[in-house]
C-alpha positions in Angstrom: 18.1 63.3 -61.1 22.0 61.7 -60.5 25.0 61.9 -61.4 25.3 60.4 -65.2 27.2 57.8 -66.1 30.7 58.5 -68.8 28.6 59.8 -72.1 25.1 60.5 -70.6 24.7 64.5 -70.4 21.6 63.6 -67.8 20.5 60.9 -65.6 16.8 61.2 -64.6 15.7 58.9 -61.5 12.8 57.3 -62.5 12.5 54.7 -59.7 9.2 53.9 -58.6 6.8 55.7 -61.4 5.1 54.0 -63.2 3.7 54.2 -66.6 3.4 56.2 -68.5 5.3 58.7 -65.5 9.4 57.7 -66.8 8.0 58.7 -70.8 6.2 61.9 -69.4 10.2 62.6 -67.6 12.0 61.9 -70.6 9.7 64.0 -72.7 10.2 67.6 -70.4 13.8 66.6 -69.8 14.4 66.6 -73.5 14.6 70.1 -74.6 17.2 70.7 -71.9 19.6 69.1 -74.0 21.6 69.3 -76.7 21.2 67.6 -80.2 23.3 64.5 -80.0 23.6 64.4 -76.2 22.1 61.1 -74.5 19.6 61.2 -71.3 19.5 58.0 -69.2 16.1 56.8 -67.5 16.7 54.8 -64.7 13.3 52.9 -64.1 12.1 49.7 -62.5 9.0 49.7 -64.4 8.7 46.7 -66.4 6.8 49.0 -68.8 9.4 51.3 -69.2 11.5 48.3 -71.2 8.6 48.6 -74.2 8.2 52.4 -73.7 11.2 54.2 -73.6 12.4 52.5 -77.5 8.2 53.3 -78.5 8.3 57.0 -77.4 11.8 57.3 -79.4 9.9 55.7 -82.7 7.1 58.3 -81.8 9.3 61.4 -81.4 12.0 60.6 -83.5 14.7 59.9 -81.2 17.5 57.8 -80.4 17.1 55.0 -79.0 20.7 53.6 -78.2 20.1 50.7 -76.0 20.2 49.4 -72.3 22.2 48.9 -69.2 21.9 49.4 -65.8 21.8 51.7 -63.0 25.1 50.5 -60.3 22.1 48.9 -58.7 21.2 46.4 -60.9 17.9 48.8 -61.8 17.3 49.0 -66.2 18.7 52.2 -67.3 17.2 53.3 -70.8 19.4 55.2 -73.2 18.3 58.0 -75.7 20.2 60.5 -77.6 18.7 63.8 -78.8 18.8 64.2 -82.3 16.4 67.3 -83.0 
């Protein structure tokens, strides 16, 4: 994990895993938050691009949208919402 960005209650550094790994991470991180908090998952899995927004259809979550890590590396935005 790192420090989150303004708005994002977590940050989990998913850098280097590859699917389904950054899913598996958002999945346990999840219960530590808050309904209507957002977790960011920073990943450089090209996967990660299709199923971050799939897992959120899934679970029914959030999916806000994406930006990236200060280094350039995709950062996936979802907000808790039960």
């Amino acid at each position: 994990m790192s420090a989150p960005g303004p708005g994002v209650a977590l940050e989990l550094d998913c850098r280097g895993r590859m699917c389904p790994l950054p899913v598996i991470d958002l999945a346990r991180a999840l219960p530590d938050l808050e309904v209507g908090q957002v977790v960011a998952v920073v990943a450089d899995d090209v996967a990660a691009r299709v199923d971050v927004p799939a897992w959120c259809r899934m679970r029914r979550q959030e999916y806000v949208g994406e930006d990236a890590a200060p280094d350039g590396v995709p950062r996936y935005l979802v907000r808790r919402t039960s």
